[in-house]
N, C-alpha and C positions, 0 to 999 in steps of 0.2 A: 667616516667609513668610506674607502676608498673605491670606486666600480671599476668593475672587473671588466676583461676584454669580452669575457663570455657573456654577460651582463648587457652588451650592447651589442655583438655581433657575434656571427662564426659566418665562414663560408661552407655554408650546408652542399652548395648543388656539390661543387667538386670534393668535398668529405662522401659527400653521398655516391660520387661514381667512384673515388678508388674504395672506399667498402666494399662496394657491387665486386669491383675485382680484385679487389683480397679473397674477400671469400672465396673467389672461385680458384685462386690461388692462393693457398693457404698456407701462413709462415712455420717454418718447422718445428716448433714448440708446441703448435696444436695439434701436430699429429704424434706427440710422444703418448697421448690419451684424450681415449673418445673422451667429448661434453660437453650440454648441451648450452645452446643459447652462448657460446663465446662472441665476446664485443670484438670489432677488427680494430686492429693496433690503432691505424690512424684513427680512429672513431674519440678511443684512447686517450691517445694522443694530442686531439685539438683540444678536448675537453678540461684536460690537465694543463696544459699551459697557458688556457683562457681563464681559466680558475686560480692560477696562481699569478698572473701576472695582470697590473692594474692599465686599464685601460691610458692613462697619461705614463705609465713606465714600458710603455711599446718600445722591446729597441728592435731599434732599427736594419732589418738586412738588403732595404731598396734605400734608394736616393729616393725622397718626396716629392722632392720638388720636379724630379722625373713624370711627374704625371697631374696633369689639367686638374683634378678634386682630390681633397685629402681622401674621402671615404676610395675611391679607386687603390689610391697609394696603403691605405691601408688594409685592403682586400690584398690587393698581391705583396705585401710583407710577411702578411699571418702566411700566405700560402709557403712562404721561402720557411720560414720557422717553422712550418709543417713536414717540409722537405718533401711539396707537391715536384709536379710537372717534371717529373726525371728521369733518365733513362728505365731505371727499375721501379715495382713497388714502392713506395714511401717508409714504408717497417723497414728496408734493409739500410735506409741512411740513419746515423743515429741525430737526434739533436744537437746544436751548438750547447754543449753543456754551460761553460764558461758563460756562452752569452749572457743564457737566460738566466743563470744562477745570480746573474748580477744583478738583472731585471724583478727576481722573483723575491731578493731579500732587497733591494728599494722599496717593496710595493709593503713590505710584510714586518722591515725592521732585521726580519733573518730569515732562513729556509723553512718552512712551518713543513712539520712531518704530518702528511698524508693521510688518512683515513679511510680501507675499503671493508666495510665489516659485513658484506656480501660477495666476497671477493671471487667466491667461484675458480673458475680455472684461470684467475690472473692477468685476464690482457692490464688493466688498470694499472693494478700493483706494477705489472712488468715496466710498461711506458711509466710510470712516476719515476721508478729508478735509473729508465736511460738518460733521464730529463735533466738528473742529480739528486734527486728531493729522496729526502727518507720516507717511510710506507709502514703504516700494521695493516694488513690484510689479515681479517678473521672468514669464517666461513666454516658452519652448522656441520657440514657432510664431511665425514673423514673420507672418502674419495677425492673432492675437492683441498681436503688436507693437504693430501699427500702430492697432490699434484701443483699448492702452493709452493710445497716445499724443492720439486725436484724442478721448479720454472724460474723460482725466485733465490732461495736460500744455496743450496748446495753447488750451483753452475759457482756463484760470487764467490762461495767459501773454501773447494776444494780444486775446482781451474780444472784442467786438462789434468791430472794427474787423475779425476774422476773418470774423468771418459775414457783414459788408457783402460783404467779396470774396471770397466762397464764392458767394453769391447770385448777384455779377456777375457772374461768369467763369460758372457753373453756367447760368443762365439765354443769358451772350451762346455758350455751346457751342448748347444747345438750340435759340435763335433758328439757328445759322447750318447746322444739320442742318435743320432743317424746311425751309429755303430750298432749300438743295444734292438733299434726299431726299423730300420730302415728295411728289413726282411719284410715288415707288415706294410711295404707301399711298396708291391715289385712292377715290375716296367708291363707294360700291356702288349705284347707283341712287339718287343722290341723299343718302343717308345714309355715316357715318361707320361703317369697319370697324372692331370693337370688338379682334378676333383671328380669326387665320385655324386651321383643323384639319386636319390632315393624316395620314396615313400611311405607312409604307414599304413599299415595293412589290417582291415577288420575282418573278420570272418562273419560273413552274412548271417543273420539273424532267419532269413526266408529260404534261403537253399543251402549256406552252410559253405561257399565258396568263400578264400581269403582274398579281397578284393582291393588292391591297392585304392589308398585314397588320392587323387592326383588334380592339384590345382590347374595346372597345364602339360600340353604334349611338349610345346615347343621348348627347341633348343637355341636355335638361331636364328635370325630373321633375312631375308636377301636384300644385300644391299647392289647398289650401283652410281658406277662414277657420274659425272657429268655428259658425258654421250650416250648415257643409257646403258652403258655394257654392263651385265653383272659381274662386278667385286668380290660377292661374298653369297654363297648359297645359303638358302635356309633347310633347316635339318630339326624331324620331328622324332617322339618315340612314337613306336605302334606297339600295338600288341593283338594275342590270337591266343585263345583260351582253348585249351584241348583238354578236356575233361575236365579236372577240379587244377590243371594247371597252367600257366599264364606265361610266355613265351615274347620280349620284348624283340623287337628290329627297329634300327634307324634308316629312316629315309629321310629322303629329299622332298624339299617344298613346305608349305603353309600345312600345319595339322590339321586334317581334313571335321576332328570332333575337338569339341574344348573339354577341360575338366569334368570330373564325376562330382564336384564338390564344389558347390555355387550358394554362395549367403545361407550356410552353415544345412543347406541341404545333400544329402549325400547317397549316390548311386551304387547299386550293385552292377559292375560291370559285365557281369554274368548276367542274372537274373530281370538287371532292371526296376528291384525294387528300392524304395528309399529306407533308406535308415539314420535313426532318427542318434540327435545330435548327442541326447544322454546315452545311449546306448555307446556311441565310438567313443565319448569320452571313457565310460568305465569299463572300457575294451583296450585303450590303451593302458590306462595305468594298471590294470592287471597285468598287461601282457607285453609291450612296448616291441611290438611288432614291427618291422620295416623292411622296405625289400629296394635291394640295389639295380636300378633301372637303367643306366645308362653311366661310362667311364669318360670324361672329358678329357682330350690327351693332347700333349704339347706338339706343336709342328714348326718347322723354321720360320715359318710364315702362320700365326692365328694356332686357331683349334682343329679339331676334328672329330669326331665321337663315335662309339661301338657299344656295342651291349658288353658287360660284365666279361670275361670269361672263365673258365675255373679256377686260375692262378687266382682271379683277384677277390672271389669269392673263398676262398680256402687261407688267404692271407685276414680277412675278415672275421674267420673261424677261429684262427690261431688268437688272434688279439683279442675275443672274447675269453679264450682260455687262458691266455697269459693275465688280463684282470682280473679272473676269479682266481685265479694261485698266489696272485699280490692281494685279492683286496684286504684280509683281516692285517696286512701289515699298513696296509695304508691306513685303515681305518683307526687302529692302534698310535699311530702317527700322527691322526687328528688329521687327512690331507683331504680327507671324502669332504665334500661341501653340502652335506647332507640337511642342510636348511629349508624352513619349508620357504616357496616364493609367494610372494604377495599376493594376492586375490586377485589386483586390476591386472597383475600379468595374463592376459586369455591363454596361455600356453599352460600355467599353470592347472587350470581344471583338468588338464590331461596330464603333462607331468610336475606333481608337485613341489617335485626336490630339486633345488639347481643342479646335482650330478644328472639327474637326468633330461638336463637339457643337453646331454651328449650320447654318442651314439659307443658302445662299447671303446672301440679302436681310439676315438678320440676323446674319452674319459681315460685312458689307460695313458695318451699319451702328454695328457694336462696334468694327472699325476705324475710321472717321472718327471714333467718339466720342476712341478714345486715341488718337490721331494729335493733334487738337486740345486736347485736355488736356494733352499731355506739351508741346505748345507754347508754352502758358500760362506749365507751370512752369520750362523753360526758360528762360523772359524772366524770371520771376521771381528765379530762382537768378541769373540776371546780377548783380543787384544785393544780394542777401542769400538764401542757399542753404537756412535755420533756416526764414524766412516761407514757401520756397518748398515744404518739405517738407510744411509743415501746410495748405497750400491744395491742393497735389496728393493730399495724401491722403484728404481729402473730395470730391475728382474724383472719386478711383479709387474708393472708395465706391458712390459712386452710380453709374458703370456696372458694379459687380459688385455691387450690387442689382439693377441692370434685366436682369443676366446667369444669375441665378439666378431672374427669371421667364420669360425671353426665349430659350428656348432646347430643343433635341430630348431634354430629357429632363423636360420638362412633361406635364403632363395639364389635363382639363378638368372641374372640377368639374361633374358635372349638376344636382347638390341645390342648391346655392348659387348655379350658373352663372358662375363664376370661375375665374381658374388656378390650381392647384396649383402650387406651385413646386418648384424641381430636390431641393429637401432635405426635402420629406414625406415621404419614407422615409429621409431623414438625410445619406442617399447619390446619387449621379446614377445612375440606373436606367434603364432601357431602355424607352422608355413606346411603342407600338406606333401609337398614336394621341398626337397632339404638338400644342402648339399655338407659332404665332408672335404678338405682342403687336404692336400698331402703336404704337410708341412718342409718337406725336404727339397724340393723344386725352388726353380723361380719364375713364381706366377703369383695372381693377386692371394692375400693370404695367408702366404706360406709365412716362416718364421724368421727365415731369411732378411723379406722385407721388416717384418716388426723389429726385427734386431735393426736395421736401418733406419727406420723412421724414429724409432728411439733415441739413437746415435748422433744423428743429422739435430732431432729439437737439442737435447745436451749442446750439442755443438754448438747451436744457434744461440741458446743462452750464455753460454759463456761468452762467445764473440759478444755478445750486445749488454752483457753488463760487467765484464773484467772492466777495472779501473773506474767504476763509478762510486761519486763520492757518497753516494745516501746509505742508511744501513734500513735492514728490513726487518721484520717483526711480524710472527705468523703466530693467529692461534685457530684454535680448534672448540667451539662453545657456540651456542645460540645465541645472538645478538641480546636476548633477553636478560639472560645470565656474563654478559661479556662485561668484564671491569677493568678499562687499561690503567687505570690510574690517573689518567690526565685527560683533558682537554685537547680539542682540533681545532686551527681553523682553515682548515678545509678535509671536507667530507666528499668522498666522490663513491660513488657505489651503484650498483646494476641488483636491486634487488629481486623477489620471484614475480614471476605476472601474474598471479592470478592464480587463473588454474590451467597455466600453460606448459608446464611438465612436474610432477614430483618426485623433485630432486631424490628423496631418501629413497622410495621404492625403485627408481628406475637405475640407482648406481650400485645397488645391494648385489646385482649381479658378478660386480668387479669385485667388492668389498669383499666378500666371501674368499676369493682368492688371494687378495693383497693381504687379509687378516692371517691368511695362513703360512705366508711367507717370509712378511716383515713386521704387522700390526703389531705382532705379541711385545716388538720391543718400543712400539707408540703407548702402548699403556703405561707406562709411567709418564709421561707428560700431555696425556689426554683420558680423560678420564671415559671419552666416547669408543675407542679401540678396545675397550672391558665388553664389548658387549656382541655376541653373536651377530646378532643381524642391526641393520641403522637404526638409528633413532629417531622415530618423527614427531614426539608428541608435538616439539618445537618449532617442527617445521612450518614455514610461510606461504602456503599457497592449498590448492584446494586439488583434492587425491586424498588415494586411502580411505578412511574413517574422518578427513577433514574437508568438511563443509564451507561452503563462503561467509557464514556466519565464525567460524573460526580464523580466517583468513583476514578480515575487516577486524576485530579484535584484536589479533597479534600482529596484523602488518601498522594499528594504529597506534599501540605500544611497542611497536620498534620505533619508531619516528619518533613516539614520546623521549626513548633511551637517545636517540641522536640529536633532541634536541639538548637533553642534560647533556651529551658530552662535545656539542657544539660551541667554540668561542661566541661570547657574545657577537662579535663583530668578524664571525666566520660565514663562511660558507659552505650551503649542501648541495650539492647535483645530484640529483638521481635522471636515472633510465625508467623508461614504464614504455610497457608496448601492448595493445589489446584493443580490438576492432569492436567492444563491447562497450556500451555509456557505463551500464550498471556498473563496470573495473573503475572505469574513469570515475565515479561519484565515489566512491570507496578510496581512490588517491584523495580524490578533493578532500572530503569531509575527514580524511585522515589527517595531513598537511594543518589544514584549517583546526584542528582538534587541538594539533602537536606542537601550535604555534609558530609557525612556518606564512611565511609571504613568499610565493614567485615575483622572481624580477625578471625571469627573461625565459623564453619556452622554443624547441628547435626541435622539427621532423628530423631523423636523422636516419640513415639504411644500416639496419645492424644483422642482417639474416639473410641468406641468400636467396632469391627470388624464384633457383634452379631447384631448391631442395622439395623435395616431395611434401614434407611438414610445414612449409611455407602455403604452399600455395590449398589456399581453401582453408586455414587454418583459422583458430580465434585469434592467436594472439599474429602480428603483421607483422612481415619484416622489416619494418623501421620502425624506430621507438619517437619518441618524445623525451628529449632529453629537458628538465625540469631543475631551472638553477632559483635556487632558494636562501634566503635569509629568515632571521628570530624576529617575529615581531617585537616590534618596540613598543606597541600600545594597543587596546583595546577597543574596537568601535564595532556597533552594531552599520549595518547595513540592508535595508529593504530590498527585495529581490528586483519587486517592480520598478523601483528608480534606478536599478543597474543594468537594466535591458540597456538602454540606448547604450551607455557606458562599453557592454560587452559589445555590441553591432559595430559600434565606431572602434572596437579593437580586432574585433576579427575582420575587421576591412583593411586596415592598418595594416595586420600582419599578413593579408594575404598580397595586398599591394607590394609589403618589401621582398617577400618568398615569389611571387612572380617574375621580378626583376633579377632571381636567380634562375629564371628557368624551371620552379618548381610548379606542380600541378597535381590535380586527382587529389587520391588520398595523402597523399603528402601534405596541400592545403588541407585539406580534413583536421588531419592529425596535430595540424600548427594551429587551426581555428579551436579545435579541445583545449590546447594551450590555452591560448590569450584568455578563453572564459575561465580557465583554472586562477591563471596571471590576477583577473578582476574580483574574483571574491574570495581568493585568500586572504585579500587585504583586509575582512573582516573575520573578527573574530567570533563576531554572535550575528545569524544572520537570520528574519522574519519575513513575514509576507503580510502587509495588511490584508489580503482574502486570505489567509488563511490556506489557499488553497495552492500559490505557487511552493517551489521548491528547487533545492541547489539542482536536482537531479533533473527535474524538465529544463534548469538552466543549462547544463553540461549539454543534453538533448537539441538545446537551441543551436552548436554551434553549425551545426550542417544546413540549418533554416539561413542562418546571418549569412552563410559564407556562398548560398547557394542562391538568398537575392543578390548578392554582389556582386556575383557572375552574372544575374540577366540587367543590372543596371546597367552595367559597364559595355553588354553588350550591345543592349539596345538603345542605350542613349534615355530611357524612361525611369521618371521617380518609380511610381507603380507597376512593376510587371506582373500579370496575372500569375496566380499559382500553377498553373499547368505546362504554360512556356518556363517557368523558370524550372522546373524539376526536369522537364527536355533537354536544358541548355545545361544545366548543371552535370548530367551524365552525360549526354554526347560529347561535350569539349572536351569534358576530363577523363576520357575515352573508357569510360564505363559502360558497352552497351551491354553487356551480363555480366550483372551482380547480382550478390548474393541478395534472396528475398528479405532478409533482415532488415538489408542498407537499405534497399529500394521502399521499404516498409516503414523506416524511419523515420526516412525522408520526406514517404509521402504525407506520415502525419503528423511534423513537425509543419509543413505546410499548409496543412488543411485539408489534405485531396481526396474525394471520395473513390479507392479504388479501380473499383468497378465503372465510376466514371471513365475514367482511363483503357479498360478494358473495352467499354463501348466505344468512346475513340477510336479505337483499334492504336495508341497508342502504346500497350504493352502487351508482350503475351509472356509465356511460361514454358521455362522447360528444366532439366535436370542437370545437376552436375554430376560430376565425373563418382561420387560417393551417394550419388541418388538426393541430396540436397537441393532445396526449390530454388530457381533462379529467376530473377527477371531477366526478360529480355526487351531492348529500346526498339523502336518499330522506325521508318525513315520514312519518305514522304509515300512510300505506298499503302502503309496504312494495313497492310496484310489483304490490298487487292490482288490477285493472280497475273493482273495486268495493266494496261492501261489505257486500253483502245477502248473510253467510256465511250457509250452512244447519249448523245445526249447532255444534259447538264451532270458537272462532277456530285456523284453522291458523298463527297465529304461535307458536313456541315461543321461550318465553320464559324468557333466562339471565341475561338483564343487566335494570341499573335501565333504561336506558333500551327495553328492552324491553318490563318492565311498564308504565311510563307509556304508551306506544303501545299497549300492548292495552287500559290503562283508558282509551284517547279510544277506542279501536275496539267496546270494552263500550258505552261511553257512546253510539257514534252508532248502535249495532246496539240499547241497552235502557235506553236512560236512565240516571237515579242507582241503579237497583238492576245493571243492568250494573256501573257503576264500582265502586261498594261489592263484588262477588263479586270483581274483580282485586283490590282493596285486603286486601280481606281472604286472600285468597291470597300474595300476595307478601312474598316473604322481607327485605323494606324495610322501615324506618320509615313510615308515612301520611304525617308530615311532611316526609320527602325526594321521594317522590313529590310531594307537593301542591308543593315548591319547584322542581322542576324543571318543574314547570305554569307555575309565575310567573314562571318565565324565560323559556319559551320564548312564556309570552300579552305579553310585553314586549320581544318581537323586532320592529323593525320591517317595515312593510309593504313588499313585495319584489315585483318584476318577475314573479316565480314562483308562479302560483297555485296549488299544491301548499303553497307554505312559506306563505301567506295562509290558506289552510285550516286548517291547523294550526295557527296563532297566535289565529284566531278560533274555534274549540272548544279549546283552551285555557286562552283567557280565559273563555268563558261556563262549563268547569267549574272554573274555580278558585272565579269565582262561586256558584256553586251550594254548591263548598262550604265557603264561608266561611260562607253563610246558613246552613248547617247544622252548622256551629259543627265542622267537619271539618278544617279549615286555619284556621292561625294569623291569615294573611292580611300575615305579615311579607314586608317587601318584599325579593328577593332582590340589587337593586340597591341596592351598598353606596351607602352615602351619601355625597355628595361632602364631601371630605376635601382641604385644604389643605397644600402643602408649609408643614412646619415651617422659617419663615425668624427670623434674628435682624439688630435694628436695634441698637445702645449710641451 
């Protein structure tokens, strides 16, 4: 059995930074359709060429002998075969196809075709095919189908003759709405309405006034250049109630009141009284009240904003009327999306049917859109039903792009002055203030752009895979039920996290429309398109009616099905990402179940750091990517003779992930590895007490990896538990985390809380969603100051307690202050003065507390080098190369 590149190396840091900026610039096949959790090409990318090519069949694109150690030479090879360090992106260079193809059937005998049977939206599948290698990409969700097919399948098989008539149907839909609608979006004074703002309105339960519901006033926010001039003014709504009626103005400035509607409590803006949350909800779906508050309108330079005026209220009017004299044809037609929506949708308990996730005008004008799409592809299907599927399906596209900006569960950016779309919180949410898009302009939204962004992915897929030799293979079925017929040996796949989005409920929104437009002719070759709304019984992760108890059973009989359709002497990769041990025991004992050994385990950044669902989420933006082999043999393994085994591995991998630059949770997430690494290797695994288990083992690996940081830093076999949980969050620039981590940590160490509390080491505060957070404390300790009279009242039990009383000596007495702690404490000089050099080599932080402390840390380390008191050895190990071999 031959080992893989992947097997011994990747260069993580720099995968990890162009990820960071992929993401944020994002290639244009991912914007042909929203979805969630896409991997970034290069992520992709390294992943498949390190999978398929054997560590001794490396060809070569550096000279070797160019550089002092092979592992160097072989660091910057893989990056050239990545097609790092280059003027653009990495996704827009393609591979040395030729090269590698040479490399990849050396390694293998011939080109092994691919395996993604969680293929999702395709980055995988996409990079196997630019690589050259053949691909079956399956995938559970017929949203995900369809979007296999129009990323991978159709760009290679119909070229540019697609995209002529994607353009022309796309553009003559657009022309013949603008004709038929464009009276329903007339100019506001002259000028173009960019989007209109609105609310929903209850009629008071206590005085009987219709009292808009309003999450915010504001419109805009003031910004200003670098001299301080202001750029950009901020602009509010108000309002003045005259009798039983409600009178909006826009002004200038910060809104002087916030919303009537705050954690699901809700004001009469009249009366003052609250009304209660069942009440508006069975006040909306009775009545689905809304009232038009503000018109956003285009100017040569930005926005501008006005109240309504009667033109555009009267054009509003019209378009209720014009839907109710279409709707029994529509409805006759099958185009109404009269489905009910899932539970977990919160939108839902107020409007249950996905058409009323639209406001009349913009349900009237989502119908005409699939009304004359489904017409297109009808004519089409006349004559060849194959062409007809792939030009509907980039229809249905682009009106479920303009449906996930165009629609009542929008908001309105004021910092950017843009829409928010229905999935910034991932899910369709109940936004209290909404906005509607004028589809006919060009501004964020409008149809225009969807017809672009569609246009641009096609484009982009054809350019990167015209002339590639692999062919591909798409199905549509539950991994459960999926039968290719054959064997892989290489498996590569980005299965669901856990229960970090469900896929089936949160694409049912798309699905609905794409079924109505092109699905009917996916029923014959999917037996899932038969069916009104998704299908989840199958689904893999925890949402809906499915529990984690559901999840741990079908995620462990998927693994089982991929170990039957594994080569014996193949190989599996997966993706896992999730800030949770309990997800991570659930892989382990999966894995371990399914007959699976890890060979090799890599933090990697697959999520954007910027994105609102990132931050403070379960599942993290970097995953763990997880390369695996079939075990060959059966052995039992005692838990407690594999401690030391797992310490000496999470030291190991955090020594070589250092030497990249990596840190924080990234070690974290590589230290869960290595203990995954160590007892897959068994297959039956015991505790003489009885009482250890895989799951306190997974739990250890933040204990291992968090002595390894205070050995390393202080130079000590034994560092107390209380300096080490200090040093482990201050280096790794955690000084607020989440109370989970901080909770985990401490009692994987042993720390009695509240100990820590009296410290005045930690205190407590909230996050941004009202979640508990710890927060790290710095040598004040939460005194007010530190003009003590007297002896310092910190007493002091730990190292890292003497080091805080020698900065608090020092700012209270100078060098003969520090010299009295030093000579006092029961430490070595040298461990103290190294735990100085760490923490004056933290960097500079948000936190002007944790900047205090780095800056009188440094100037005494200073101090006492010059006085020949510290060694002045650097506590940052030196960067250190994975050992790779080239023959």
């Amino acid at each position: 059995m031959k080992k893989l590149i992947i097997e011994e190396f990747l260069p993580v840091e720099e995968i990890n930074k162009e990820a960071k900026k992929e993401k944020l610039g994002r290639p244009a096949i991912f914007e042909m359709h929203y979805y969630w959790t896409r991997k970034p090409l290069i992520t992709a990318r390294a992943v498949i060429i390190g999978s398929l090519i054997g560590l001794n069949e490396m060809p070569w694109k550096v000279n070797p002998k160019a550089y002092d150690k092979l592992d160097e030479a072989c660091h910057a090879n893989f990056l050239e075969l990545l097609k790092l360090n280059k003027s653009k992106r990495a996704h827009n260079y393609d591979p040395d196809r030729e090269f590698l193809l040479k490399a990849i059937e050396k390694t293998w005998g011939e080109v092994p075709k691919v395996l993604d049977p969680f293929a999702g939206a395709g980055s995988i599948p996409f990079e196997v095919l630019r690589v050259g290698a053949s691909v079956v990409a399956n995938d559970y969700n017929p949203v995900a189908y369809l979007i296999l097919k129009a990323t991978l399948e159709y760009p290679k098989k119909y070229g540019w003759k697609l995209y002529e008539d994607v353009k022309k149907y796309a553009n003559q839909i657009l022309n013949e709405l603008k004709e038929e609608l464009g009276h329903l979006y007339p100019k506001h004074d002259g000028k173009n309405v960019a989007a209109y703002v609105y609310s929903w309105v209850v009629k008071c339960p206590y005085c009987g006034f219709k009292t808009p519901l309003v999450g915010s006033w504001q419109l805009s926010t003031e910004r200003k250049n670098d001299e301080g001039k202001v750029t950009r003014e901020a602009h509010y709504i108000d309002y003045k109630i005259q009798g039983n009626e409600i009178k909006f103005e826009i002004k200038k400035g910060k809104a002087p009141h916030s919303g009537n509607v705050s954690n699901g409590v809700f004001t009469c803006l009249k009366c003052g009284a609250q009304i209660s949350d069942e009440y508006v909800a069975e006040y909306i779906r009775k009545h689905e009240e809304e009232v038009m508050m503000a018109v956003v309108l285009l100017e040569k330079r930005g926005k501008s904003y006005d109240v309504p005026n009667e033109e555009d209220l009267k054009a509003f009017e019209e378009a209720k009327k014009e839907l109710k004299r279409n709707w029994l044809r529509f409805y006759r037609e099958g185009l109404i999306p009269d489905e009910e929506m899932p539970k977990d949708y919160r939108v839902a308990r107020y409007t249950p049917k996905y058409y009323q996730l639209f406001n009349p005008r913009q349900l009237f004008l989502m119908l005409k859109y699939a009304e004359k799409a489904k017409k297109i592809v009808e004519e089409i299907a006349k004559e060849d039903e194959e062409y007809a599927k792939a030009v509907g399906v980039y229809l249905s596209f682009i009106l479920t792009k303009h449906v996930d900006y165009n629609n009542r569960a929008t908001s309105w950016n004021s910092s950017y002055e843009k829409i928010s779309h229905m999935f910034a919180q991932r899910r369709p949410s109940m936004m209290w203030n909404h906005l509607e898009v004028n589809p006919f302009v060009k501004s964020s939204g409008a149809l225009q752009g969807m017809i672009r962004n569609v246009l641009n992915g096609l484009k982009y897929a054809i350019e990167k895979l015209s002339g590639t030799e692999g062919k591909v293979e798409i199905h549509n079925e539950s991994i459960l039920r999926f039968n290719p017929g054959k064997k892989f040996k290489v498996i590569i796949t980005d299965p669901p996290y856990y229960d970090d989005v469900p896929y089936g409920e949160v694409s049912e929104v798309f699905y609905v429309w794409h079924r109505r437009i092109v699905g009917w002719l996916f029923e014959k070759e999917s037996r899932l398109f038969k069916n009104r709304k998704v299908e989840t019984k199958e689904e893999i992760d925890v949402g809906g009616n499915r529990d984690k108890e559901h999840f741990n059973k079908l995620f462990t009989e998927a693994l089982k099905k991929l170990h039957e359709l594994l080569d014996d002497d193949g190989v599996l990769v997966l993706f896992f990402a999730h800030k949770s041990s309990k997800a991570w025991h659930f892989v382990l004992e999966a894995l371990r179940k399914a007959g699976f050994v890890i060979t090799a385990t890599y933090p990697i950044h697959t999520e954007s750091t910027e994105s609102s669902v990132a931050r403070g989420k379960r599942s993290i933006y970097h995953s763990l990517i997880i390369v695996t082999r079939k075990r060959k043999e059966d052995k039992t393994g005692f838990i407690e003779e594999l401690m030391d085994e797992i310490e000496r591995k999470v030291e190991e991998k955090a020594r070589k992930l250092e030497g990249y630059g990596l840190k924080g949770s990234d070690l974290l997430v590589a230290s869960t590895g290595a203990v995954l690494e160590v007892l897959t290797q068994y297959s039956n695994l015991k505790s003489y007490s009885g009482k250890a288990s895989t799951a306190d083992a997974v739990e250890l690996a933040m204990k291992f990896l968090a002595r390894y940081i205070a050995k390393k830093v202080t130079g000590l076999d034994n560092v107390d538990e209380i300096t080490t949980f200090y040093l482990y969050l201050r280096l790794n620039g955690m000084d607020e985390v989440d109370y989970s981590t901080a909770n985990q940590l401490m009692k994987s160490l042993g720390i009695d809380e509240k100990l820590l509390e009296k410290k005045k080491l930690i205190r407590y505060s909230s996050g941004e969603k009202g979640g508990k957070k710890v927060v790290l404390e710095n040598f004040y300790r939460g005194d007010s100051d530190l003009e003590f009279k007297g002896e310092d009242p910190l007493e002091a039990t730990t190292l890292i307690d003497y080091v805080h009383k020698a900065i608090r000596a020092f700012v209270r007495n100078g060098i003969k202050g520090l010299k009295d702690v030093l000579s006092e404490a029961p430490y070595p000089q040298s461990s103290i003065c190294k735990v100085l050099e760490a923490l004056s080599s933290v960097k500079s932080s948000s936190k002007k507390q944790v900047n205090e402390e780095v800056k009188l840390a440094q100037t005494i380390v200073e101090h006492m080098k010059n006085l020949g008191m510290c060694t002045g050895n650097s506590v940052i190990a030196e960067k250190r190369g994975i050992e790779r071999w080239v023959k």
